[in-house]
C-alpha positions as CSV (number, residue, x, y, z in Angstrom):
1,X,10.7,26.9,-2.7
2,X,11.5,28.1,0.8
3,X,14.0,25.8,2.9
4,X,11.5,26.1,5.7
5,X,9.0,24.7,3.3
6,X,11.4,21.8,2.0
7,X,13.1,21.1,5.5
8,X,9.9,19.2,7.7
9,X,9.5,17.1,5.0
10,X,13.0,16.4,4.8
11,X,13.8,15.7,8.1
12,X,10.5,13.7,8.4
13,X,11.4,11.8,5.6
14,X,15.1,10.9,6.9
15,X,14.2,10.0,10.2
16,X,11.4,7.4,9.0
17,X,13.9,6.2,6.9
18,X,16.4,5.7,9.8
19,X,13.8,4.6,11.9
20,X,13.0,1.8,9.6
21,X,17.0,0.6,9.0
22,X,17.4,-0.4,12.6
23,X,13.9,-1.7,13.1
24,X,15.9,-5.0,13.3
25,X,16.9,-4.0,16.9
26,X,13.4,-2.5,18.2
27,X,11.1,-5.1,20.2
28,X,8.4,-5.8,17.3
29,X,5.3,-4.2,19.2
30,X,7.5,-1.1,19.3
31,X,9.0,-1.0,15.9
32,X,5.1,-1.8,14.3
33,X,4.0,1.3,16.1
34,X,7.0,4.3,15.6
35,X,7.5,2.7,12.1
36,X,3.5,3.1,11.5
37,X,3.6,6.9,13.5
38,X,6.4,8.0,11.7
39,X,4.9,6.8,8.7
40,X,1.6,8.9,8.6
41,X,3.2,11.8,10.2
42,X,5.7,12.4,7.1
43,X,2.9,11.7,4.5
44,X,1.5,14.1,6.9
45,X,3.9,16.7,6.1
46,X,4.2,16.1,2.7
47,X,0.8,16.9,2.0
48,X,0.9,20.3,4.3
49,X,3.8,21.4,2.4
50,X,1.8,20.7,-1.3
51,X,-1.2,22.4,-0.1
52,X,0.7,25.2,2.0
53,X,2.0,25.8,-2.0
54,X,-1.5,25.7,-3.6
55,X,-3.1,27.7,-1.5
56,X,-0.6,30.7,-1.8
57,X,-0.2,30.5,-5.5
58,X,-4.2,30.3,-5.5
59,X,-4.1,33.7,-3.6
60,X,-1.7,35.5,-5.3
61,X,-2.3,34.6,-8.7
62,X,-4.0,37.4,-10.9
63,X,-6.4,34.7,-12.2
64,X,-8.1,34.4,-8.9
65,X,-7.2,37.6,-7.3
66,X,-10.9,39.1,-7.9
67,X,-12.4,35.8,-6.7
68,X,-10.8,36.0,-3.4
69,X,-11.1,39.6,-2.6
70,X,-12.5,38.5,0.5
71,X,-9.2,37.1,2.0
72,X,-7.3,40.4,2.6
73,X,-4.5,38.8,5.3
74,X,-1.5,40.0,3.1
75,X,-0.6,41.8,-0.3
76,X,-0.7,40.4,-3.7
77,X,2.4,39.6,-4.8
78,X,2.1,37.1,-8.6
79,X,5.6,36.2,-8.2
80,X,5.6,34.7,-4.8
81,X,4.6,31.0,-5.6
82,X,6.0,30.5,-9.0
83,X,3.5,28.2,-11.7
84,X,5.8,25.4,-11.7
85,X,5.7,24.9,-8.1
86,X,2.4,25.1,-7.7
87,X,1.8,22.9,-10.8
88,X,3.9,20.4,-9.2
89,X,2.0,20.8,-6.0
90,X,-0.9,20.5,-8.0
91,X,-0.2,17.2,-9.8
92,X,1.6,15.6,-6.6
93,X,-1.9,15.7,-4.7
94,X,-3.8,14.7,-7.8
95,X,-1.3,11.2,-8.0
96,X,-2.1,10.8,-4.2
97,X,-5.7,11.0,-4.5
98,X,-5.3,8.5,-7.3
99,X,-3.3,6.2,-5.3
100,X,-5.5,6.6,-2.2
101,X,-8.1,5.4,-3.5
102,X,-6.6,2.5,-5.3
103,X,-5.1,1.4,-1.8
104,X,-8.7,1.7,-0.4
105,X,-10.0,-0.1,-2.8
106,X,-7.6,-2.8,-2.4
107,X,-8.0,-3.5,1.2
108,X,-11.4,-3.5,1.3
109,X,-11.2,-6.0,-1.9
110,X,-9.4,-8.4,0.9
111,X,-12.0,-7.2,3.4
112,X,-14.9,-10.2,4.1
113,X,-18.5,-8.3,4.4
114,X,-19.8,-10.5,6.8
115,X,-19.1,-11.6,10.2
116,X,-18.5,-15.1,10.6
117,X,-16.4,-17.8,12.3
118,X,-12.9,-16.3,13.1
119,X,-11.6,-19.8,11.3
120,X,-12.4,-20.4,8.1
121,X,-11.1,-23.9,6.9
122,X,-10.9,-24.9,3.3
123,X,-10.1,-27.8,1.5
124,X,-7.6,-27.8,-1.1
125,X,-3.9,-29.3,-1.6
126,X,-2.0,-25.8,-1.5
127,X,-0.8,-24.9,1.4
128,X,-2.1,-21.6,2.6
129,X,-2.4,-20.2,5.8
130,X,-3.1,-16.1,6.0
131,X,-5.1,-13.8,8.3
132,X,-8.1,-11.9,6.3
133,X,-7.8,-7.8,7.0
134,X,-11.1,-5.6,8.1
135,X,-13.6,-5.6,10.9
136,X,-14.6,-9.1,10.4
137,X,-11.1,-10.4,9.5
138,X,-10.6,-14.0,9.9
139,X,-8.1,-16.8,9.6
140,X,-8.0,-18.7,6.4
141,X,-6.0,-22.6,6.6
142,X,-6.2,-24.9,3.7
143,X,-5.8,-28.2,5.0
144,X,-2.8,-28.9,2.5
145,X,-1.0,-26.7,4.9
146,X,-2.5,-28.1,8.1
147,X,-1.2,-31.4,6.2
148,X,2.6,-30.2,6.3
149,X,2.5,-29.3,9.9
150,X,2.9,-31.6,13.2
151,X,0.0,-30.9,16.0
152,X,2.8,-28.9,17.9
153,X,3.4,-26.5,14.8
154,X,-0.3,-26.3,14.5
155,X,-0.5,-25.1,17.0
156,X,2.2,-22.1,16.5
157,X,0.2,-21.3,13.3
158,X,-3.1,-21.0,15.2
159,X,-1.2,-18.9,17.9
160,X,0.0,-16.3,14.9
161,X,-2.7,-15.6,13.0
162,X,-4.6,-15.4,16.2
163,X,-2.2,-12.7,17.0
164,X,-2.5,-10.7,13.7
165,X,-7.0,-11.3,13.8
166,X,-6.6,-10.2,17.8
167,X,-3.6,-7.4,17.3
168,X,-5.6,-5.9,14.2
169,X,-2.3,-5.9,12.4
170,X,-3.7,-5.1,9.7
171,X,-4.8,-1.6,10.6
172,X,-1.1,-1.1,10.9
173,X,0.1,-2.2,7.5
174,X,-3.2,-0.2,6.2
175,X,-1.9,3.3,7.6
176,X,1.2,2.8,6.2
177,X,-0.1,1.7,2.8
178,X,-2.4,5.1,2.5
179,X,1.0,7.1,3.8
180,X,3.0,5.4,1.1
181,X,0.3,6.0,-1.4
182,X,0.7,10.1,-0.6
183,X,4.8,9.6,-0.6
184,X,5.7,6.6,-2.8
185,X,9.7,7.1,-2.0
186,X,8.2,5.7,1.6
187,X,7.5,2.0,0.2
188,X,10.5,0.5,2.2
189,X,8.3,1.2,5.1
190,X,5.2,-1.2,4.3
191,X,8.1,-3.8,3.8
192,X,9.5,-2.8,7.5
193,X,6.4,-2.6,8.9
194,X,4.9,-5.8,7.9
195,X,8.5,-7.5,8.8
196,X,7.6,-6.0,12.3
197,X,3.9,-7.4,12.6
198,X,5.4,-10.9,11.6
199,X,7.7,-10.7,14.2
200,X,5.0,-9.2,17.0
201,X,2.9,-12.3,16.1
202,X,6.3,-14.8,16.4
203,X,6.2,-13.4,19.7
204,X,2.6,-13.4,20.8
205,X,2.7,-17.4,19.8
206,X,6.6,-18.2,21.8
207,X,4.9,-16.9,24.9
208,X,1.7,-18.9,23.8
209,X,3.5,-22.0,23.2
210,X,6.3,-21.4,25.6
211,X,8.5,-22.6,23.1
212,X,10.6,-20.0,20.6
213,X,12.5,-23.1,18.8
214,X,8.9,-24.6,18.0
215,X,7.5,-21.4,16.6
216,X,11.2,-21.2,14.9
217,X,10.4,-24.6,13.3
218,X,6.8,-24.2,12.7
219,X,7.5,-20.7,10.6
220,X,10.2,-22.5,8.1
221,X,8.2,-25.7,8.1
222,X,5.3,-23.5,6.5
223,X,8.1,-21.5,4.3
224,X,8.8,-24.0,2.8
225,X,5.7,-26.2,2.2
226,X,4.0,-22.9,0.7
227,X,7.3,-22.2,-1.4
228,X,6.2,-19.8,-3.8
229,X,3.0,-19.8,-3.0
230,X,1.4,-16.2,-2.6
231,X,-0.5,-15.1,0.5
232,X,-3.0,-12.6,0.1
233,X,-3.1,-11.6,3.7
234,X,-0.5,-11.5,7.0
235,X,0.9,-15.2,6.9
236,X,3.1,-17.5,9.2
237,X,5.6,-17.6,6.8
238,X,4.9,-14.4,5.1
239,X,7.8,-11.9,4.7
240,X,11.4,-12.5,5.9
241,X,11.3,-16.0,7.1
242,X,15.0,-16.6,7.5
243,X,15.7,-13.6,9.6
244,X,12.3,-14.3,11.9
245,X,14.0,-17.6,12.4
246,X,17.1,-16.4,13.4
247,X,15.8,-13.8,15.5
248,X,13.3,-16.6,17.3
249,X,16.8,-18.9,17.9
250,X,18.9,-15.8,19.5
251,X,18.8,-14.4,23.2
252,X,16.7,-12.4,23.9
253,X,18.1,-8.5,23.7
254,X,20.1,-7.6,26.6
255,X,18.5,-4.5,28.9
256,X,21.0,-2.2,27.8
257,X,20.3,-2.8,24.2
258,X,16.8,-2.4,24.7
259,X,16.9,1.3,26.5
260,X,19.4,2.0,23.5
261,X,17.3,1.0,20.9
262,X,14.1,2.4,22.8
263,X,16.2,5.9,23.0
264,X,17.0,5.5,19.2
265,X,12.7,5.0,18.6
266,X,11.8,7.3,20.6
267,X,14.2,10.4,19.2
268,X,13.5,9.3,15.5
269,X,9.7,8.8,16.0
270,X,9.6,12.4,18.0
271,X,11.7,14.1,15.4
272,X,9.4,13.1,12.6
273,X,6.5,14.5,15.4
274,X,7.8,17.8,16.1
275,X,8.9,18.3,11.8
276,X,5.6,16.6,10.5
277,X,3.7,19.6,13.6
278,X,6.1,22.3,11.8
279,X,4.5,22.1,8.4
280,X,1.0,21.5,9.6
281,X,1.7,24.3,12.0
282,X,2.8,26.7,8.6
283,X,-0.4,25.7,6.5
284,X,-2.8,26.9,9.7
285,X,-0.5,30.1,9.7
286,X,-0.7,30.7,5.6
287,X,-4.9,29.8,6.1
288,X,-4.9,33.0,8.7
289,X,-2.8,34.9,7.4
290,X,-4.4,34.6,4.0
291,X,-8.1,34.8,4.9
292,X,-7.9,36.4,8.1
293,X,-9.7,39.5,8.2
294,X,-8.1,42.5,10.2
């Protein structure tokens, strides 16, 4: 396969990757969005390089040479795209339609039909406290978890979920779900990403409170009443607890750390731009070149 093929998807790949190692240091808004960007636009790639593969094998082959008589851009040439490439191609798009479809299915199984109160209160011991995906998301509180909370941290938890419902979080953790699905050795990401959306809603209920320590308190409080308890949707104390605490009790990031980290965003989130437009840039040039007529 040709290293100008293999290289946008590389470089896409490794700069995502980077991009999600020193999230840690990005302000969450900004690390939800170049994490979720960078993201789709190497799945992006991925799948212009697997089709960019099919469709020259498809024109070249002697199987389908007749067939596409009509596409006369360049010369027949059988041993251009080799059959394992293109069978690998092949079956690579065939597992991400599979997986797409699965990950549809799944959000919209979490997805309520109908439009109701953004609050949804429901009796029961276990503590749960999560924010519903879709276009009628909504916040779901047993009040075994509004139990374990003080008024104050109640408060917090409202705030958050508000944020996640409000922020449509969830489209976030969606688009990266669907760009994992195409390119599974992106999972990290959906971890990184969500870690970010936790920590955007953190935020968005400190400045609502205008408290940090209290939303600091509020997120282990629920840790630990839910324990092991599974969330199906974006939670208080959902992913990363300890670190969201910690990161709650610091300073906030000094300017200088912020234009360094924004610098760092910005360069890995347009390299993954400019490689993810390369290969989408060659399949456009193989489709006129192939079927243009002269």
């Amino acid at each position: 396969m040709s290293p100008t093929l293999l290289l946008p998807v590389t470089v896409s790949l490794l700069a995502a990757g980077l991009g999600g190692l020193s999230q840690r240091y990005f302000r969450p808004a900004i690390a939800a969005w170049s994490l979720t960007v960078s993201t789709v636009l190497a799945a992006a790639a991925a799948l212009s390089a697997a089709l960019m593969t099919i469709v020259s094998f498809v024109h070249v082959a002697p199987v389908s040479g007749d067939f596409l008589s009509w596409c006369l851009g360049i010369e027949h040439d059988p041993a251009r795209v080799p059959w394992v490439e293109a069978g690998l191609a092949s079956t690579f798009l065939a597992i991400a339609s599979v997986r797409l479809r699965r990950c549809r299915a799944r959000y919209r199984s979490l997805s309520p039909d109908d439009a109701g109160d953004d609050v949804e209160l429901i009796d029961g011991e276990q503590p749960l406290a999560y924010t519903l995906p879709g276009r009628c998301g909504r916040i779901v509180v047993s009040s075994g978890m509004l139990r374990a909370l003080s008024d104050d941290e109640q408060r917090v938890l409202f705030s958050h979920e508000r944020s996640h419902l409000h922020r449509r979080h969830d489209l976030f953790l969606y688009a990266v779900d669907l760009g994992v699905a195409i390119v599974p050795p992106l999972a990290p990401m959906s971890r990184f990403v969500r870690f970010a959306t936790e920590r955007w809603a953190d935020e968005d209920a400190a400045r609502t409170v205008g408290d940090r320590r209290l939303v600091a308190r509020a997120v282990a409080r629920a840790a630990i009443a839910q324990n092991s308890v599974v969330q199906p949707g974006l939670a208080l104390a959902g992913l990363g607890v300890r670190s969201r605490v910690e990161q709650l009790l610091e300073d906030p990031t000094g300017p200088s750390k912020l234009r360094g980290a924004l610098l760092l965003t910005a360069g890995l989130t347009a390299t993954v731009a400019a490689s993810a437009s390369l290969q989408v840039h060659h399949l456009a040039m193989v489709i006129e070149q192939l079927c243009g007529r002269s």
